[in-house]
N, C-alpha and C positions, 0 to 999 in steps of 0.2 A: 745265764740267769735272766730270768724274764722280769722285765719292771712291772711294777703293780697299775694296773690301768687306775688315773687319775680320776677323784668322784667325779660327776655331772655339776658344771656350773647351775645356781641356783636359776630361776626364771626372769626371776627381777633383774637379776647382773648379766644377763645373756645380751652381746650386744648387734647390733643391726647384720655387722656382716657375717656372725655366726647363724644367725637364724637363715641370712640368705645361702649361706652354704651349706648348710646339714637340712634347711627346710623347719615349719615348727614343728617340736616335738611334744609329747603327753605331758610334759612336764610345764611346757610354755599356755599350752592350751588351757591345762587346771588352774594356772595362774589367772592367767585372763578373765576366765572364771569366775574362779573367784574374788575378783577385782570386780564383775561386773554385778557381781550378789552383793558385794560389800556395801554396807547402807551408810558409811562414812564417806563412800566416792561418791554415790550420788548424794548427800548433803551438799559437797564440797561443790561438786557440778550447779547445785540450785542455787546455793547461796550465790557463787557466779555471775549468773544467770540473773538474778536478781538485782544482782549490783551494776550490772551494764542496762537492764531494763530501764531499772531507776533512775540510771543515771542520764540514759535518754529521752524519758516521759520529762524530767526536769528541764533538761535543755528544750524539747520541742514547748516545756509549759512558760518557757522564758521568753521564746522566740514568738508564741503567742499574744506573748502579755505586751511584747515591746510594738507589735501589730496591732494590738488596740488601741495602745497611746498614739502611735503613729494615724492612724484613721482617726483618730478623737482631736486631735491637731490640724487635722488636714480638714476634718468638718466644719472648724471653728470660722476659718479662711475661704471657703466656700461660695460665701453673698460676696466679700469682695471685688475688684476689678482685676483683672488678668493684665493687668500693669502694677496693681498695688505694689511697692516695695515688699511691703510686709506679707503679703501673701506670697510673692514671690520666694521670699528668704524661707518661708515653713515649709514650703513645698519642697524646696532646695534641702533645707537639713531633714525635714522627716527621709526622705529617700535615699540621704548619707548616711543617718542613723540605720536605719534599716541593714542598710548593706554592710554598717562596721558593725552591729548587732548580730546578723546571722554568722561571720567570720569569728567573731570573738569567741561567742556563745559556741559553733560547733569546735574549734578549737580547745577549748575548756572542758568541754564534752569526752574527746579524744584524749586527750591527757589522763583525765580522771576513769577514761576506760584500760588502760593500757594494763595497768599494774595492778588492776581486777581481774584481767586476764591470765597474768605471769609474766607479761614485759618488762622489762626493768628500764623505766624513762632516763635515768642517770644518762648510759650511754646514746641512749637517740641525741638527749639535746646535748650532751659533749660533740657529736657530729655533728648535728643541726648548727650549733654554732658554725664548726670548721664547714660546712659546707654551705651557709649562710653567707660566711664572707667571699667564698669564691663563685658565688653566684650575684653578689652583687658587685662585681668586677665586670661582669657580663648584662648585667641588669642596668646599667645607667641611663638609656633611657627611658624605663620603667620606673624608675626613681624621681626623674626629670619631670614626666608626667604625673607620678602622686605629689613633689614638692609644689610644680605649677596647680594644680588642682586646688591644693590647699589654699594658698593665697586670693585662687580666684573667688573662692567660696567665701573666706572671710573678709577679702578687700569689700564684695557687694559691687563687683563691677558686673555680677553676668548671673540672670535666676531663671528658675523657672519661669515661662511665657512671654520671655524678652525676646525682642522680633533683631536680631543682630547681624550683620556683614562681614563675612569672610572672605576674604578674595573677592573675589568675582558673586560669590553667589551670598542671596538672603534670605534669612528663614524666620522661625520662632524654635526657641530653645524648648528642648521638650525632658531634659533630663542633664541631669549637672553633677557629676560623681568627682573621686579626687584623682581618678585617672583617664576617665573619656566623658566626654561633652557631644550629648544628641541635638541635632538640629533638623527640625523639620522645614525642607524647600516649599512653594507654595504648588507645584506642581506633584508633590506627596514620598520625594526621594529623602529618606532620611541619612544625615551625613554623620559619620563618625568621625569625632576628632578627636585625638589626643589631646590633652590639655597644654600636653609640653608644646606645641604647634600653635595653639594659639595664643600667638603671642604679641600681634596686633588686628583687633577688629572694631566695627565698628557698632554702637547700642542703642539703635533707635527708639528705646524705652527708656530714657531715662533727662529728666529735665524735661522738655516739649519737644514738639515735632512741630513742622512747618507745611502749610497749603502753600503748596506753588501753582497755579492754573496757568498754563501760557494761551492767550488767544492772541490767531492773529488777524488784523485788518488789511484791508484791502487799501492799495495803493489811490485808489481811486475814492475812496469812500473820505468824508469829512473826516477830520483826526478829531473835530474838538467835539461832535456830536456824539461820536461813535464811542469815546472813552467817555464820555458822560455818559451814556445808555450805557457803560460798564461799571461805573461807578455805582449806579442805582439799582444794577443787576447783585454790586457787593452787599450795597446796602440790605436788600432787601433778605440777602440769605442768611445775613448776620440777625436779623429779626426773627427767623425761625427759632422753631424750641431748641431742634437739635444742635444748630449753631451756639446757642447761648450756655448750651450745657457742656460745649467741648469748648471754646475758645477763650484763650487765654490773656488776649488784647480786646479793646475796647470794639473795636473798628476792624473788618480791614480794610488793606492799601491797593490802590491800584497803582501800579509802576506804570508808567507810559511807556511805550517806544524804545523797548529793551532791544527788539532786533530789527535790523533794516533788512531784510529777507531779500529771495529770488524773485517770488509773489506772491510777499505779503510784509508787512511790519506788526512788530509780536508786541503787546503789552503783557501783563500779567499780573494776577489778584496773588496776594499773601497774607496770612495769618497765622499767627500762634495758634496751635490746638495741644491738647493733652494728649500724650504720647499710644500711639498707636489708632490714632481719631483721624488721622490725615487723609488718609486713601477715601471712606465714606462721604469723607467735609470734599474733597477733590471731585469726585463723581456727582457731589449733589450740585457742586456749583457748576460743573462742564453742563449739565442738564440744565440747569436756571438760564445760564448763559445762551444758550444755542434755544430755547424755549422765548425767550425776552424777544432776542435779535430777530429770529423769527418773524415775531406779532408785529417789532417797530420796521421792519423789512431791512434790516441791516446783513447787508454780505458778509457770512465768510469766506472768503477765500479757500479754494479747493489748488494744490498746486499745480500750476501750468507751467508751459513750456510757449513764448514767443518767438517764432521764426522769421526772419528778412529777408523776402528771396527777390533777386535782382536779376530780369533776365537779361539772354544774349542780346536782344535789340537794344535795351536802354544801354548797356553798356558801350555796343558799336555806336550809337549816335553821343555817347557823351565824351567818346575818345580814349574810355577809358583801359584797361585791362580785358584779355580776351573770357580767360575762367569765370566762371560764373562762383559768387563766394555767398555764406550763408552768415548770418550774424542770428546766432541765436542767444535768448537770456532767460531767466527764470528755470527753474526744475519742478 
């Protein structure tokens, strides 16, 4: 007895691997067909469409809005000094805003696109969580560096156009995020640090900065004339406009006879100036000085090297040693 051959599964119910084994048939085709004449599938397709559109002109009109406040902030701070505190700190948060802005914002974006699509978020963020925690097992010093970020940003130790010492080397801070910290060298190498690393340095923006000028004199030259002509070489730069507009002291000092040298003994000029004024105030006064001494005919000293040379005759007539010996001093 022959069994009655089974109807034809419908098209809609036909599933992957049957279509790949028999190939499509007339049946699958008309569907499709008809699916694509269907003026409910394309609604369903636009509407879509529309909702993901929308939902991205939003976010981009977000991301906008929070770049003109950002720029509207940053203009405000503009005439200030590239030392000001407060210029510093807007600089510093406009460019964290920014950055926790586009994250948020596209984030939000994605969410609200998923389940426009047909994804079901439920299950993402039930994993995102479990894979959230075993990635921040593996993440600690990324962590390390957003927690130090944080602190640094709201302690106010460290801003935009702060001129600061890391190790060995010193720059001006050119960007200040809650995970890496840009610093520009003055030779034009920009250093990436982590946050979590810096964890001692040093801020030469903050408080005052100090002129050190070391000159030195000559062994041979008067001490009480010559640090008078240095004292009236202080005086006089302290009378300038630009001195008056950086210094933070009345006066400055001249130290005497800080170092007894190879050849030469060093005094030196110091002054309070306003932070990041010093290098200028340093250059104008090495120029006053070497300008002054000049006119009054006061030496500086260039370093030498004194050599004792004792020949073989004086030696044989003094009795002394046959070697002939060198006694040299100064560098």
């Amino acid at each position: 007895m022959q069994l009655p051959t089974p109807p034809p599964a419908p098209a809609d119910t036909a599933t992957l691997d049957t279509v790949v084994a028999t190939g499509p048939t007339l049946e699958d085709a008309r569907a499709i067909g008809n699916a694509l004449l269907d003026e409910a599938f394309w609604l369903a397709i636009a509407d879509k469409a529309w909702g993901v559109f929308l939902t991205i002109a939003l976010a981009l009109l977000a991301i906008a809005i929070v770049k003109r406040i950002k720029k509207r902030w940053i203009a405000s701070v503009q005439s200030d000094t590239t030392t000001d505190k407060r210029r510093q700190r807007v600089l510093t948060t406009a460019d964290l805003l920014g950055s926790v802005a586009r994250y948020v914002i596209w984030t939000v974006a994605a969410l609200a696109v998923l389940p426009i699509v047909g994804v079901d978020i439920r299950g993402l963020l039930a994993g995102a969580g479990i894979a959230g925690l075993a990635i921040g097992f593996g993440a600690q010093t990324l962590v390390k560096d957003v927690i130090s970020g944080f602190f640094l940003l709201f302690d106010d130790t460290l801003g935009n156009g702060d001129l600061i010492r890391f190790g060995q080397d010193v720059g001006t801070v050119e960007y200040v995020g809650l995970r890496m910290i840009k610093v520009r060298k003055f030779d034009g190498e920009l250093l990436m640090i982590p946050a979590g690393e810096l964890r001692t340095f040093g801020n030469k923006s903050i408080g005052f900065a100090r002129v050190i000028v070391e000159v030195g004199l000559s062994y041979e030259a008067d001490i009480d004339d010559t640090l008078a002509a240095l004292e009236a070489v202080a005086a006089e730069w302290a009378e300038t406009e630009h001195a008056r507009a950086v210094m933070l002291e009345e006066a400055p000092q001249v130290q005497a006879l800080t170092v007894l040298g190879d050849s030469a003994v060093t005094a030196r000029i110091v002054v309070q100036v306003k932070p990041g004024e010093q290098f200028p105030a340093e250059r104008d006064l090495r120029r006053l000085v070497k300008k002054r001494f000049d006119e009054r005919g006061v030496e500086i000293p260039f370093p030498r090297r004194t050599v004792y040379v004792k020949s073989l005759a004086d030696d044989a007539e003094a009795g002394g040693p046959d070697d002939v010996l060198g006694a040299a001093a100064g560098s």
